[in-house]
N, C-alpha and C positions, 0 to 999 in steps of 0.2 A: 504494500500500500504506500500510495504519497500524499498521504492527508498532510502528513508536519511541515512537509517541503510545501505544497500549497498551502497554508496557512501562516508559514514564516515567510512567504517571497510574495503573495500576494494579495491578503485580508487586506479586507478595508477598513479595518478595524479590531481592536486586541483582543474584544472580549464580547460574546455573545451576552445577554438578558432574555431568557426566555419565561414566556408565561404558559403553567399548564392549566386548560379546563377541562377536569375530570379528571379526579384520584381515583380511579380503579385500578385493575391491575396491571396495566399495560401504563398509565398516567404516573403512579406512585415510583416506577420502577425509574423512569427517566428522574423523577427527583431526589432518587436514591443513589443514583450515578453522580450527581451532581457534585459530591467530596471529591470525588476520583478523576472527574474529567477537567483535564484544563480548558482556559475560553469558556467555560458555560457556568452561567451562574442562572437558577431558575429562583426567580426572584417573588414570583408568583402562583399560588395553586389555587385554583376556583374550583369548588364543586356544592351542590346543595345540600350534603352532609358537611356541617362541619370537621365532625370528628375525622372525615374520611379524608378533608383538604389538610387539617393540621398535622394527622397522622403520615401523611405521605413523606412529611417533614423530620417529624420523630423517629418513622424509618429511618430515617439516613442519618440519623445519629445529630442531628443539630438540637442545641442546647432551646430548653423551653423558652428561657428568657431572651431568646432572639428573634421568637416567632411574634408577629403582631397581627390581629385580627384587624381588618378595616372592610366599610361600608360605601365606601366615596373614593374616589381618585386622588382627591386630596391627602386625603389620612393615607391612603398604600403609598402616593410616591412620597413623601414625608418620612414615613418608615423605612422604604427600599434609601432614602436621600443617608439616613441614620445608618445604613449596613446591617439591616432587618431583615427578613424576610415575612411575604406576607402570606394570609392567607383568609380566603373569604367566602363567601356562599351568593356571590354577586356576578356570572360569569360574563357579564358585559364590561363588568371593570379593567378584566385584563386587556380588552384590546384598544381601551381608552388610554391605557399607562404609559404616558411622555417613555417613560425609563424601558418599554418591554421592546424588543425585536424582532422576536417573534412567538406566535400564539401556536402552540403544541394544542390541535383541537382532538381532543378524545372523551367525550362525553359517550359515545358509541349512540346516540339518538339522532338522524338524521334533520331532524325541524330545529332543533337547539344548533345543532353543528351547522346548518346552512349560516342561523343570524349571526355568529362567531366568526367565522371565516368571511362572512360578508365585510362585519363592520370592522374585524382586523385589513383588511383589504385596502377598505375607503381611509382606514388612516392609517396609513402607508408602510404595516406591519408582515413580516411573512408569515405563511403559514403551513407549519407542518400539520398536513391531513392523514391523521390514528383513524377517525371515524370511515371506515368503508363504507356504513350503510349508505353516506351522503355521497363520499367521493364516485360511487357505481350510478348516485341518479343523477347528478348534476356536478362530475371534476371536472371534464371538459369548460366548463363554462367559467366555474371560480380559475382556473388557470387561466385560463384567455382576460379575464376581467383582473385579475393578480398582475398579467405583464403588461396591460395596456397602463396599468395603474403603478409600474416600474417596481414592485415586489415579487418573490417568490410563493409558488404555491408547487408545493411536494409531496411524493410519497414517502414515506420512511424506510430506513435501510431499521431490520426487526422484523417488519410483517415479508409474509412469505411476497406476496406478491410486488412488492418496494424490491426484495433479493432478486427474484425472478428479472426483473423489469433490467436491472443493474445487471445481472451477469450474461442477458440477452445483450446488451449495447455493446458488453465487453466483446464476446463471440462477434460479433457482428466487426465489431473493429479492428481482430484481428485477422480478417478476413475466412473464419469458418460461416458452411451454412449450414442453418439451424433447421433439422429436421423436426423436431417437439421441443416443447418447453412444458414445464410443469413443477408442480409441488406437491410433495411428500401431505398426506394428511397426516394431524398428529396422531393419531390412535398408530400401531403398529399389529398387525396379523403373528403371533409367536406361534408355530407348531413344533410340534415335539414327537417325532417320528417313532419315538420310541413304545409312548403311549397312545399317539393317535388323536391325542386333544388339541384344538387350534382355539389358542383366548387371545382376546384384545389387549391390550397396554394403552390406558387412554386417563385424562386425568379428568374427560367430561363424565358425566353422570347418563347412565345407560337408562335408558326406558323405551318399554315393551313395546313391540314384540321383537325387541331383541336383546340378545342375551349373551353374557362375559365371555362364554365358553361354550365351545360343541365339541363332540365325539366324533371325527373324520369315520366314515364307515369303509370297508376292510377297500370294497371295489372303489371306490371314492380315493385312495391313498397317491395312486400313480398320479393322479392331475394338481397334486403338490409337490411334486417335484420336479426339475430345472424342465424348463421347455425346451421339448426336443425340437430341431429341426423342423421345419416343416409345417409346424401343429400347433401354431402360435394363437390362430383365431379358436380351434375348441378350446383349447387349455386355458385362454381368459373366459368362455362362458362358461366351461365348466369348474371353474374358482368361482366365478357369479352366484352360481347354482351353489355351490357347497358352502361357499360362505354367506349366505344372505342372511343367516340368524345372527352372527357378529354384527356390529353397530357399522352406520356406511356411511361415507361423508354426508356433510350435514349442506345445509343451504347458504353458508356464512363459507364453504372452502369452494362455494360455486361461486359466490360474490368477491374472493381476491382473485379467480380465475377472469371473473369479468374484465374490470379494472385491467388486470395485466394483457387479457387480449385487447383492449380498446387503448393502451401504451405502444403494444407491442407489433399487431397486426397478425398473429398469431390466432388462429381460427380454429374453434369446437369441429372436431367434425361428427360429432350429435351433440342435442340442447340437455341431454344430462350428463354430458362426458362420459368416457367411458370407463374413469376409476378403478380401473384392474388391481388386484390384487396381486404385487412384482418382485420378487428379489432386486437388489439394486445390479445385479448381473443379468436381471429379464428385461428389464428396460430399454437396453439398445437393439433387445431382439422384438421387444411387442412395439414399440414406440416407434418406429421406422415407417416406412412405404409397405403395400401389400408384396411389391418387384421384389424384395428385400426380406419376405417375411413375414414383415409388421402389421400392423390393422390397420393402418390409414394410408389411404387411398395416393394421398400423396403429402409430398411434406408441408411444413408450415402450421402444425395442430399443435395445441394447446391441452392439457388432459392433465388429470389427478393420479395419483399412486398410490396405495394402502401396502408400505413395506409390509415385504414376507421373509418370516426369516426363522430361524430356530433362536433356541433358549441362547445359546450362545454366542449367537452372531451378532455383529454389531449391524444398526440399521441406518435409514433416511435422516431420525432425526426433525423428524417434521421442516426438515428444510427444502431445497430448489434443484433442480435437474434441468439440462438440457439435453439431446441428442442430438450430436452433428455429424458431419462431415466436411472432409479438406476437397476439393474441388480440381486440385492438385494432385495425383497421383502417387506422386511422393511423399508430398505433403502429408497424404493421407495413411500414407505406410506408417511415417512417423508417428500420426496421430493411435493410429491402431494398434504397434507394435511398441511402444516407452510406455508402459504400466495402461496404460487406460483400456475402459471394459469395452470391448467390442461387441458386434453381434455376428452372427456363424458366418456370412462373406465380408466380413471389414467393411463392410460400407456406410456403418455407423456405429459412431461410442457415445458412451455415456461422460458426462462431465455433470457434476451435483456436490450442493453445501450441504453439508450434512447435520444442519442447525441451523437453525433462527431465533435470536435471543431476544425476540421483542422490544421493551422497552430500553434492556440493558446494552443495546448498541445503537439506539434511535438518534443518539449524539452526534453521531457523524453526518446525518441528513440536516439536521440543526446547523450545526456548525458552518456546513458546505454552503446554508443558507445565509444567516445572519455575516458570516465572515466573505466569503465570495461573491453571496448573489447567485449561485448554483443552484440548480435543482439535483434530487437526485432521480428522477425517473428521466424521461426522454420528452422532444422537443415533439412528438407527432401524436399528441395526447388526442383524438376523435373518439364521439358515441358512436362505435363503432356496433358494441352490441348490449344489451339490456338482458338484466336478471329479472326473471319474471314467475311466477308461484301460481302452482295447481294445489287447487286442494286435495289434502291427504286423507279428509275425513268430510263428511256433509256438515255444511254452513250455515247455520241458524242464521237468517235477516236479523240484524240487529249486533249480530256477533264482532266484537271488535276483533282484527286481524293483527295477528303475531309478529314477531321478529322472526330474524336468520334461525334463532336458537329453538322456536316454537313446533313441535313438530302437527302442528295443523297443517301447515303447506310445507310443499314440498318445492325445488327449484328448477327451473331452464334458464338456460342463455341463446338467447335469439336476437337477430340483428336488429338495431336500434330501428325504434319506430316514434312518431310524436303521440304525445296526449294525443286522445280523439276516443271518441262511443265506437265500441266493436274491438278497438284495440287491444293489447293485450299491456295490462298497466305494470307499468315499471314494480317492483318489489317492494320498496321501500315509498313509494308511496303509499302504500296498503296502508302501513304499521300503523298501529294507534287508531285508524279509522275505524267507521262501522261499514257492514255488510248492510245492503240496500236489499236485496233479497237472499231468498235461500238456495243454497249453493249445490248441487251433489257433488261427494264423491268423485276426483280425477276431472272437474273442471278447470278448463284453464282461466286465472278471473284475469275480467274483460273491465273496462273503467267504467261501465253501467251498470256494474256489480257493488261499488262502493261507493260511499258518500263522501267524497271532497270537503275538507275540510276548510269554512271560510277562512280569506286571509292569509293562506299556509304562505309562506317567504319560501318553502320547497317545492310547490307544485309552481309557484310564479318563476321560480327559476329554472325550473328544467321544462315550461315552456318558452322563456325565454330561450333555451338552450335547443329546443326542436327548430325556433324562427332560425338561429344561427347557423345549425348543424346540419337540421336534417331537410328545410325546406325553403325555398325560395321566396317566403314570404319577407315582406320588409319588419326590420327592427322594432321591436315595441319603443315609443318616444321615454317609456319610463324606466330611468337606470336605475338597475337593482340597487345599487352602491348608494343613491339616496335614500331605498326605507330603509338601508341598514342600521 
């Protein structure tokens, strides 16, 4: 890495201020880096827990009597003016703070995260965007409105899809091409050959109808072990079939797939990916072209992984993979034959972080911001495509709809469409609303389906972001950056 050398030969300045909204666990951990890291001093935590903002503080080992509670602008820059640190249940304050640099937005609520990133924006603060749910309905647009307005707006290096996004540009600029990209979910597949039991390793909370652990049955044994040759397409649907009682990625590792395919250009090739279940040694052989092997058709796809592996192998990691190839001949020899995993004709290897430390390395996206002016994702940010949720279960009218984590709906990724009746409504518009009528079962919902919510600053901005992106209509006269 050359973060120090860029940071000593060309900051524009010696020392970052960052403000966070939202102590959760992804929030508290970047202000618990904050002893360790040089350049960042996070001078602010907003969330509407108190205990949850101050404690993000007492985490990190900073002395009580340094922490100030403030309600006004006035009283926190006064505090931060003293060598304080503040912290408040007021999240509008931090993007008001003369002293903040940039706004670390992680409240993980998309309608809170739009007005935050908004009003960091219009006064002229960057912003690292934590919240996926907002960055998947509307990032195209707060970036485009970030640089028109001469600030940063980022993904973070921690979330799988910020790594992804970053070790795509890297391949990309060293002249490999990229047959798949993807990321590791965190749950991990452990089988034990011995005994025939295959359980999960996951730190989310399992609920029915699936469950920790199954019994591989005797004829079921051979389609867990290494893919032969040849036999790549049954061996992922018969892992489908055998593992379907294990827990399966969720609709929140569909939504950093969004995001990194609307970075990246990187394309689903189906709207529930196909999530196989891989050794990190199966990957260069299922993730390829079908010429080659692999299951997709051709390269350029984007997809999920659920490591497979025994008790004592080491796995993914819940971090980032890509599959390429050198285009060069030789190049490619090299690429195949110096340690890296190939598939059965060389014609693709695996390259993957075997980790994503979330909050605890979010620093460096911070940094690259407040000190350079970088972002850390890519310049060709388009709604390219939209997450969008079938129901998993029949929908009572009246029924408020769920988050990523809800397992009411389930998720697709389909190519970006605007607001409109009949359409198929963005995900995160859902959230929080109510159902207009009653839903069945394996519907896909349609934006006649929910009630809009008056006034939301997120459905006005991801139609502002349909006028922009997706249709040829003229500009609304009203800039977001004013209700902010």
């Amino acid at each position: 890495m050359v973060y120090h050398h860029l940071y000593s030969k060309f900051a524009k300045k010696d020392h970052v201020r960052a403000g966070v909204i939202g102590a959760g666990n992804y929030g508290t951990a970047i202000v618990t880096q904050d002893p360790h890291t040089p350049r960042l001093s996070v001078v602010v935590v907003a969330d509407l827990s108190l205990d949850a903002a101050k404690g993000a503080y007492l985490k990190a080992g900073f002395d009580p009597s340094t922490l100030v509670y403030a309600d006004s602008v006035e009283i926190a820059q006064s505090a931060i003016d003293d060598g304080k640190r503040v912290y408040t249940d007021k999240p509008l304050l931090v993007a008001d703070l003369p002293s903040v640099d940039i706004v670390c937005e992680s409240t993980g609520i998309p309608e809170a995260s739009v007005v935050y990133a908004l009003r960091a924006i219009k006064n002229g603060k960057h912003v690292a965007m934590i919240t996926k749910d907002c960055d998947v309905t509307v990032g195209p647009m707060l970036k485009k409105l970030a640089k028109e307005a001469g600030v940063v707006y980022t993904p973070v290096d921690g979330d799988q899809h910020g790594l992804l996004i970053q070790l795509y540009e890297w391949a990309k600029s060293v002249g490999l091409s990229v047959i798949s990209g993807g990321k590791a979910t965190d749950g991990e597949f452990i089988y034990d050959e011995a005994t025939g039991e295959a359980r999960i390793i996951t730190d989310k909370p399992i609920h029915a109808p699936y469950q920790a652990s199954i019994i591989i049955a005797p004829e079921d044994r051979e389609f867990l072990q290494m893919i032969p040759q040849g036999r790549t397409a049954e061996y992922v649907a018969q892992r489908a079939r055998i593992l379907a009682k294990l827990p399966q990625p969720g609709s929140y590792d569909l939504c950093e797939m969004t995001i990194a395919a609307n970075y990246t250009g990187l394309e689903p090739a189906v709207d529930t990916l196909v999530h196989a279940p891989l050794r990190v040694t199966e990957i260069p052989v299922a993730y390829c072209e079908q010429a080659h092997g692999g299951v997709f058709d051709r390269a350029g796809k984007i997809d999920l992984a659920t490591c497979l592996r025994a008790p004592a192998e080491s796995g993914l990691g819940g971090g980032v993979f890509l599959v390429v190839r050198c285009d060069n001949a030789y190049s490619n020899h090299v690429l195949t034959t110096k340690g890296q995993i190939a598939n059965y004709d060389d014609t693709a290897a695996v390259i993957y972080r075997p980790y994503h430390l979330c909050g605890v390395e979010t620093s460096s996206s911070i940094l690259m911001a407040g000190l350079l002016g970088i972002d850390t994702g890519s310049d060709d940010y388009l709604p390219r495509y939209d997450l969008v949720k079938v129901a998993a279960r029949d929908i009572k009218a009246g029924e408020v709809f769920g988050n990523d984590h809800s397992p009411q709906l389930t998720a697709r990724i389909v190519p970006a469409i605007p607001v409109a009746m009949g359409n198929a409504a963005c995900a995160h518009l859902l959230v929080g609303n109510r159902a207009i009528r009653d839903i069945p079962a394996g519907t896909l919902i349609t934006y006649e389906m929910v009630e809009e919510p008056e006034g939301s600053p997120l459905w006005a901005l991801r139609r502002q972001q349909d006028r922009t992106f997706l249709t040829s209509a003229a500009m609304s006269p009203t800039d977001p950056l004013e209700t902010a």
